[in-house]
C-alpha positions as CSV (number, residue, x, y, z in Angstrom):
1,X,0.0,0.0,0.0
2,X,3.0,2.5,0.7
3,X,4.4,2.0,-2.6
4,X,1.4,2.1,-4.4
5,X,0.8,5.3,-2.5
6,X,4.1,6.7,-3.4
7,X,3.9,5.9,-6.9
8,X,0.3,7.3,-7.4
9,X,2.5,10.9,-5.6
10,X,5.3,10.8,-8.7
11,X,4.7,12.7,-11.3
12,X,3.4,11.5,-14.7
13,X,4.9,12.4,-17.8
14,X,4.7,11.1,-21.3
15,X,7.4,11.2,-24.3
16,X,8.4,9.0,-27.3
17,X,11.5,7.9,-26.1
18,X,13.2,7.5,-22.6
19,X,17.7,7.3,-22.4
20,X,19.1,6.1,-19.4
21,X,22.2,7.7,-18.6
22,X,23.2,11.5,-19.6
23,X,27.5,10.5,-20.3
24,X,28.2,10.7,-24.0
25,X,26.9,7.9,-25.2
26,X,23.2,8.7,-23.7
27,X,24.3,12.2,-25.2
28,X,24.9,10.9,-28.7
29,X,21.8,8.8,-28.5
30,X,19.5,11.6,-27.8
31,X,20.9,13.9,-30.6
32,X,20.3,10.8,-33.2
33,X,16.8,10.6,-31.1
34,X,16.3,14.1,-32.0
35,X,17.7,14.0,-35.6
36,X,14.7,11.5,-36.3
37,X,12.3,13.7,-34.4
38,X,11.3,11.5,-31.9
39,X,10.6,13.5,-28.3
40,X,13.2,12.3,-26.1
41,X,13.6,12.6,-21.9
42,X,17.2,12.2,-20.6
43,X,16.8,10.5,-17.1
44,X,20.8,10.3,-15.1
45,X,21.0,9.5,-11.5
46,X,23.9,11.8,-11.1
47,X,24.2,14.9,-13.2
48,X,24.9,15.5,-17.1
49,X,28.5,14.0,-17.6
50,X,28.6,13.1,-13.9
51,X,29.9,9.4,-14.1
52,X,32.9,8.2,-16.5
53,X,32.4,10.9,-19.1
54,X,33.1,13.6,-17.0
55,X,36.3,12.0,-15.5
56,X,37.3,10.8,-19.1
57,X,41.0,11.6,-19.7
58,X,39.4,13.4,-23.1
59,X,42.1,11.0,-25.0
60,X,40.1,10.1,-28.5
61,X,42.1,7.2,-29.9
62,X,42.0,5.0,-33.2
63,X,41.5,1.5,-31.9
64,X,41.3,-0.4,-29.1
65,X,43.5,-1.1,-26.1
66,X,46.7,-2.6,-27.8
67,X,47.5,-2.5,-31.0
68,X,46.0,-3.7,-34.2
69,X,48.0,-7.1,-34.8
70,X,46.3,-8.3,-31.3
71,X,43.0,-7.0,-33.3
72,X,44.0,-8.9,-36.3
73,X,44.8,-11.9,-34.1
74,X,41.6,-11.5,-32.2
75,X,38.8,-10.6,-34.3
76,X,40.5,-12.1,-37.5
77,X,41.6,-9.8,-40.4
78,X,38.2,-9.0,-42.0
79,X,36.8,-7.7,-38.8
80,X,39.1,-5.9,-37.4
81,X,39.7,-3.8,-40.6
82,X,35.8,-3.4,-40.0
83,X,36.2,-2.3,-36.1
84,X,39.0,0.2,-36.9
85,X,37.2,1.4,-40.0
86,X,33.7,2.2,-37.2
87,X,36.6,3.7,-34.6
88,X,38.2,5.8,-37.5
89,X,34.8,7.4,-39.0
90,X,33.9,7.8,-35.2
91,X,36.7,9.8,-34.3
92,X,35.8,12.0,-36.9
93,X,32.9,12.5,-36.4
94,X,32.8,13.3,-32.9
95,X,35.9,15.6,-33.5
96,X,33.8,17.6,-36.1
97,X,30.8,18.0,-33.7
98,X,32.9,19.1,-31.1
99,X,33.9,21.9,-33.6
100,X,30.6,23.0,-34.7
101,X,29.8,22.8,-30.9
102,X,32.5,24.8,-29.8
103,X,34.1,22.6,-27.8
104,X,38.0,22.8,-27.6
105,X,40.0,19.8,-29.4
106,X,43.2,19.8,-29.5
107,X,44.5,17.5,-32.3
108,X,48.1,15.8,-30.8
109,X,48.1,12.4,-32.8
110,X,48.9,9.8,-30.2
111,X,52.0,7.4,-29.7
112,X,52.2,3.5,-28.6
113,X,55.3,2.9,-27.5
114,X,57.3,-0.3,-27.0
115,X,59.5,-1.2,-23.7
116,X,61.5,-4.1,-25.4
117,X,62.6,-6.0,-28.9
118,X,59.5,-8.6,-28.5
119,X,56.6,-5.3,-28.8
120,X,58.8,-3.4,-30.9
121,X,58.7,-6.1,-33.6
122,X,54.7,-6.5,-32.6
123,X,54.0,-3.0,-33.3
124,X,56.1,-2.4,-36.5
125,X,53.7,-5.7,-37.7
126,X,51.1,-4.1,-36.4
127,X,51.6,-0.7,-38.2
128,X,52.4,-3.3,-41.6
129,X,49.1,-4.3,-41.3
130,X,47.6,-0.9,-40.7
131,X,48.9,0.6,-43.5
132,X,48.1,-2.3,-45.8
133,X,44.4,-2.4,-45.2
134,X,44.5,1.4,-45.7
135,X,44.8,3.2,-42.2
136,X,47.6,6.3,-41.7
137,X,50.5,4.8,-39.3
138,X,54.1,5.6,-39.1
139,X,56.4,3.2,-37.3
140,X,60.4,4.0,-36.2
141,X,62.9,2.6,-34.1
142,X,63.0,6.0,-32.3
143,X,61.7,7.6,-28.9
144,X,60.7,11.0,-29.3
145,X,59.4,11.2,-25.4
146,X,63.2,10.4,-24.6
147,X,61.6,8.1,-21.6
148,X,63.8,5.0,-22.7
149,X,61.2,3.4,-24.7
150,X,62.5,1.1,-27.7
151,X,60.0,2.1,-30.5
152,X,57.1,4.0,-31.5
153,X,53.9,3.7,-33.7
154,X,52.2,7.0,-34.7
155,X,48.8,7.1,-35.6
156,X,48.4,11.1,-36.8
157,X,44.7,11.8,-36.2
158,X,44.1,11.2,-32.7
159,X,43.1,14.2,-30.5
160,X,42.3,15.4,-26.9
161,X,38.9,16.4,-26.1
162,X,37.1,18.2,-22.5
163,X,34.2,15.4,-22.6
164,X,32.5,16.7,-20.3
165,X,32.2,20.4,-21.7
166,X,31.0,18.1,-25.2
167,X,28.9,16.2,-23.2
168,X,26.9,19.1,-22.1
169,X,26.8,20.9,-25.3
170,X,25.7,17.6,-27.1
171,X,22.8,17.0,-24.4
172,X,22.0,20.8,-25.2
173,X,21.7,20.4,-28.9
174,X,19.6,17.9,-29.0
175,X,16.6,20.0,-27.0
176,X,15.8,16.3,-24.8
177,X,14.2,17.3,-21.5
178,X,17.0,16.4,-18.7
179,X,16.1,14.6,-15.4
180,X,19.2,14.8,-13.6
181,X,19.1,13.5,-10.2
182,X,16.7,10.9,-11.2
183,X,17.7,7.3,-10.5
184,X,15.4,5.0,-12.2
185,X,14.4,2.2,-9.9
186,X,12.4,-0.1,-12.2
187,X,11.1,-0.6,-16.2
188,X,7.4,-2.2,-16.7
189,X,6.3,-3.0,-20.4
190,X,2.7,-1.9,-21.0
191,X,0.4,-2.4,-23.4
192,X,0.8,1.1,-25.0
193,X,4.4,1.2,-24.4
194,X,7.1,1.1,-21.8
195,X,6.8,2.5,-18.0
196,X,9.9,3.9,-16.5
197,X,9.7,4.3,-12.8
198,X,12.3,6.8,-11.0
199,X,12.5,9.3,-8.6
200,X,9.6,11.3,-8.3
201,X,8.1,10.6,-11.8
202,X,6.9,8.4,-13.8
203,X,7.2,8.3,-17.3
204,X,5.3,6.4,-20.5
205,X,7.2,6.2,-23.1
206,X,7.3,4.3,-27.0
207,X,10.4,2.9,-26.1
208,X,13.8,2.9,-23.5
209,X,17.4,2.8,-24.5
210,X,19.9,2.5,-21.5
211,X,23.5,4.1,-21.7
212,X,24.4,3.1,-18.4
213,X,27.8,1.2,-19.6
214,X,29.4,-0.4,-16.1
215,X,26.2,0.2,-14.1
216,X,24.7,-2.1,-16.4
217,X,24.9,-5.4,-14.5
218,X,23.4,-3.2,-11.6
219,X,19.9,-3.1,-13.3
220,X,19.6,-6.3,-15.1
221,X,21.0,-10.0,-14.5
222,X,21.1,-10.0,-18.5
223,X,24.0,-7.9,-18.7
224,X,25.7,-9.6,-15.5
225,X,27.4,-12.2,-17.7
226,X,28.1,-9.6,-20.1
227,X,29.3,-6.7,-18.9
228,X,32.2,-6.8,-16.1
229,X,32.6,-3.0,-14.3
230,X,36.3,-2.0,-13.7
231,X,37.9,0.7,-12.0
232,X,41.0,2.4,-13.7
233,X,43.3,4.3,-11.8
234,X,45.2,7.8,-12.5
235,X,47.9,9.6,-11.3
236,X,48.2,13.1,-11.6
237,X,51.7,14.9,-10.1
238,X,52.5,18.5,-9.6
239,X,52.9,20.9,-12.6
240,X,56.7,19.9,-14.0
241,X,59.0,22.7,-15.4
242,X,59.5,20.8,-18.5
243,X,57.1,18.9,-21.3
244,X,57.3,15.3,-20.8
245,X,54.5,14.6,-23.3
246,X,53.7,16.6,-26.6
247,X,50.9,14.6,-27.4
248,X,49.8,11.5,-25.2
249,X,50.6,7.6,-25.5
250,X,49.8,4.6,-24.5
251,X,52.2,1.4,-23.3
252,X,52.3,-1.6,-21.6
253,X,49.8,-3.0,-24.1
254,X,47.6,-0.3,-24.5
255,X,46.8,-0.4,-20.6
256,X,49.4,2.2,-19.6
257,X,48.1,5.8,-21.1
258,X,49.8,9.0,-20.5
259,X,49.1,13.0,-21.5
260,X,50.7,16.4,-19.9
261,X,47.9,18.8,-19.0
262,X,47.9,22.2,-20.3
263,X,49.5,23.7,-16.8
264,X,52.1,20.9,-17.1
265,X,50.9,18.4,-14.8
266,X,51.5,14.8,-15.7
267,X,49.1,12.4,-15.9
268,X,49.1,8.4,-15.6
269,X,46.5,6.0,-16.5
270,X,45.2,2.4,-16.0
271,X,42.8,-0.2,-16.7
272,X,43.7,-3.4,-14.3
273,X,43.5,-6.4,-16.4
274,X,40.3,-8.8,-17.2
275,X,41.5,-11.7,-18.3
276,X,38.7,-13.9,-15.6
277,X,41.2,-14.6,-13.1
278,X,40.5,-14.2,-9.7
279,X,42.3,-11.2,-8.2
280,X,42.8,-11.7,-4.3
281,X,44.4,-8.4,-3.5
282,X,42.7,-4.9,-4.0
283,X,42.9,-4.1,-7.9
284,X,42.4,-0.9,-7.4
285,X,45.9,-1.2,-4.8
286,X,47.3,-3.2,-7.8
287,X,46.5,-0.6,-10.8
288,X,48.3,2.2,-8.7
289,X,51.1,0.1,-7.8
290,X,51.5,-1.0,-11.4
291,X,51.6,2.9,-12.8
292,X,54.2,3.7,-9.4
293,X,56.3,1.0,-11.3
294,X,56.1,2.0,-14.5
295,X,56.3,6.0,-13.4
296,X,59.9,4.7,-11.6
297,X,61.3,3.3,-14.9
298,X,60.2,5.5,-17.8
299,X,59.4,9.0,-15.3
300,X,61.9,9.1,-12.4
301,X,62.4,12.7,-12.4
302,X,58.7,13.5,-11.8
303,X,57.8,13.6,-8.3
304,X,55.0,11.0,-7.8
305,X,55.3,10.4,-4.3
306,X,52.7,13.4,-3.9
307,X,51.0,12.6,-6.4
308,X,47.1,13.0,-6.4
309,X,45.1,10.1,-7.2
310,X,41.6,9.4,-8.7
311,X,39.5,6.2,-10.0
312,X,36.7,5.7,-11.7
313,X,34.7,2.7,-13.5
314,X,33.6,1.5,-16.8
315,X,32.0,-1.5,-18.1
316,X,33.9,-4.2,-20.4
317,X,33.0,-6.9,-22.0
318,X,35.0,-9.9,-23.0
319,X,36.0,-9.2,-26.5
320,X,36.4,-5.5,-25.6
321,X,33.8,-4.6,-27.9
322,X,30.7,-2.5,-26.6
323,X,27.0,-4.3,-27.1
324,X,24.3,-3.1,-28.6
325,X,20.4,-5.0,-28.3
326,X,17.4,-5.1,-26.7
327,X,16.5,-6.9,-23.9
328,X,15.2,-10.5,-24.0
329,X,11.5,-10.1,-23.9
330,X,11.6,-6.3,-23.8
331,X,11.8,-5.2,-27.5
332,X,11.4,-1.9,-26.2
333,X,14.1,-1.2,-24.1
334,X,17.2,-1.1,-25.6
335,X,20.9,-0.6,-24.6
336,X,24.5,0.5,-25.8
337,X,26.6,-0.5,-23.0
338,X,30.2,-2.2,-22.4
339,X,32.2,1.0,-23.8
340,X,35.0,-0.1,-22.3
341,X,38.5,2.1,-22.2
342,X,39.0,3.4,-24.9
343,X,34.7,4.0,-26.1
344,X,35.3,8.2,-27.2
345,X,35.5,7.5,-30.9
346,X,33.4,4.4,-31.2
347,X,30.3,6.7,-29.0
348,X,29.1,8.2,-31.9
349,X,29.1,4.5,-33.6
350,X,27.3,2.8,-31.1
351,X,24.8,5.6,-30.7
352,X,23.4,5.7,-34.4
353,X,23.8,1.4,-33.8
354,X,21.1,1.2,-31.0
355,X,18.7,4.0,-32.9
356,X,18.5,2.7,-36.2
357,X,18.0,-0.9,-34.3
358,X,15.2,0.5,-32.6
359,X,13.4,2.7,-35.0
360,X,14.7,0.2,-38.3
361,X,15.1,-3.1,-36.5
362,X,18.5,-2.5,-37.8
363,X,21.5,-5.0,-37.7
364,X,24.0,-3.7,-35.2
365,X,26.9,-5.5,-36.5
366,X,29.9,-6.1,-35.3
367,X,28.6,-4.4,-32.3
368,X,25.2,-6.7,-32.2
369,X,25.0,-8.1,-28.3
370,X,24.4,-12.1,-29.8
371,X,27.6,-12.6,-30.8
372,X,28.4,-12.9,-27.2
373,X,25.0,-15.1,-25.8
């Protein structure tokens, strides 16, 4: 009786379509939302870029953690051409909204980097393949950060990007009505469409698409065998005199990131791994202690012992490539989840993926959620 008094209190509202989530990718879906004219409410339990999007590192890479020969290897050759083709037109597209928006990018290009023979061999065979199915690489035996690394592969187009300033703009452009503060506590499929229950309102809507990414096993045991939520952790020191980093890179296979903020402080990065083992220490304790290490050998005249430290989570899944479907049994509710680390370029991607499913019935792809039932 409580409840049902409760929910007969919450307001009732009414809209064509509901997203879950106000990051970028529930950005990005509710501008494609609006592109098709459909009248859209943006429901996020924190605030507009309040979760992972907001503490993004703003690094908008081409690919995927590590480099394309573990693609290749992966996926197969076919695909991962495919992937990187997705990841490629992504990063251009979101670039060019963020200049019609006004949003500052700042385009660096972006540097793997090898520690040893065995990865420098990797990424020059890596950067072989790259260029052969028609990507822009450059590979050399050099180290232009001077931090004793043993090679370098170049991929010219990558860029940095404030994600959260985008985030807002892109929520603004697309005129959705914004619920922030709103957790949604339930979904209930109706005869004349789909019931989303949240904090003080109610809303009826033609259909749900959820862009909740590493809350996602949080709000339905679908996604539980799917989706795994990670924390990364990053290391930001005091502002340096000199540049360490003119444009950022990634090491260690991809998990290691690095960039130099504009008032010269240096930042670390790290996803801990997922490879299903059971982890008995504190991952989070093991991420930090992992960038410490690698900040000793390649960064020892930066002073990390003061160093300020933040974390944040995200949701992978097992191939490391996000999903996009509906729900088993709920045609309406839909979800592009499972961006993973490195999701800036491929938002845009899995954005127009989950519309043109829901208002086309649209293959998703690549990106299609049954490859991994």
């Amino acid at each position: 009786m409580a409840e049902q008094a409760e929910n007969a209190q919450k307001r009732v509202d009414a809209c064509e379509a509901v997203v879950v989530g106000a990051g970028i990718v529930g950005a990005w879906v509710a501008h494609r939302l609006a592109q098709n004219g459909m009248e859209t409410a943006i429901l996020e339990a924190q605030s507009v870029a309040g979760g992972a999007s907001g503490r993004s590192a703003g690094l908008v890479l081409t690919g995927l953690p590590g480099h394309y020969g573990q693609a290749v290897a992966a996926y197969g050759r076919a695909k991962a051409r495919e992937v990187w083709t997705l990841i490629a037109e992504g990063r251009e597209r979101l670039l060019d909204e963020a200049d019609a928006l006004g949003v500052s990018v700042t385009r660096t290009g972006s540097l793997i980097t090898a520690s040893d023979e065995a990865e420098a061999e990797m990424l020059g065979e890596a950067a072989r393949l790259l260029r052969e199915d028609g990507f822009d690489a450059w590979f050399g035996y050099v180290d232009p950060l001077d931090l004793g690394f043993r090679a370098t592969l170049r991929s010219p187009g990558d860029a940095i990007l404030d994600v959260a300033a985008f985030t807002r703009a892109l929520v603004a452009a697309s005129g959705a009505t914004v619920h922030e503060h709103t957790e949604v506590d339930g979904i209930q499929l109706e005869d004349d469409g789909v019931r989303v229950w949240a904090q003080g309102r109610t809303i009826l809507a033609r259909m749900v698409i959820l862009a909740i990414d590493g809350y996602a096993p949080l709000f339905a045991p679908y996604f539980a065998e799917r989706i795994v939520s990670a924390r990364n952790v990053v290391l930001i020191s005091a502002p340096v005199e000199e540049t360490v980093f003119e444009r950022p890179y990634c090491s260690a296979g991809g998990r290691i990131y690095g960039y130099q903020l504009p008032d010269q402080r240096v930042v670390l990065g790290t996803w801990p791994p997922l490879d299903g083992s059971e982890i008995e220490q504190d991952p989070d304790w093991l991420a930090e202690e992992e960038l410490r290490q690698f900040a000793g050998r390649h960064l020892p005249d930066v002073d990390w012992q003061h160093a300020e430290r933040r974390s944040g989570s995200g949701g992978f899944t097992r191939d490391g490539l996000p999903i996009v479907g509906r729900l088993p049994e709920r045609p309406s509710v839909g979800f592009a989840v499972g961006m993973g680390g490195r999701g800036l370029s491929l938002s845009p991607v899995v954005a127009d993926r989950v519309v043109d499913l829901m208002l086309h019935d649209a293959d998703p792809g690549p990106l299609s959620a049954e490859r991994l039932a």
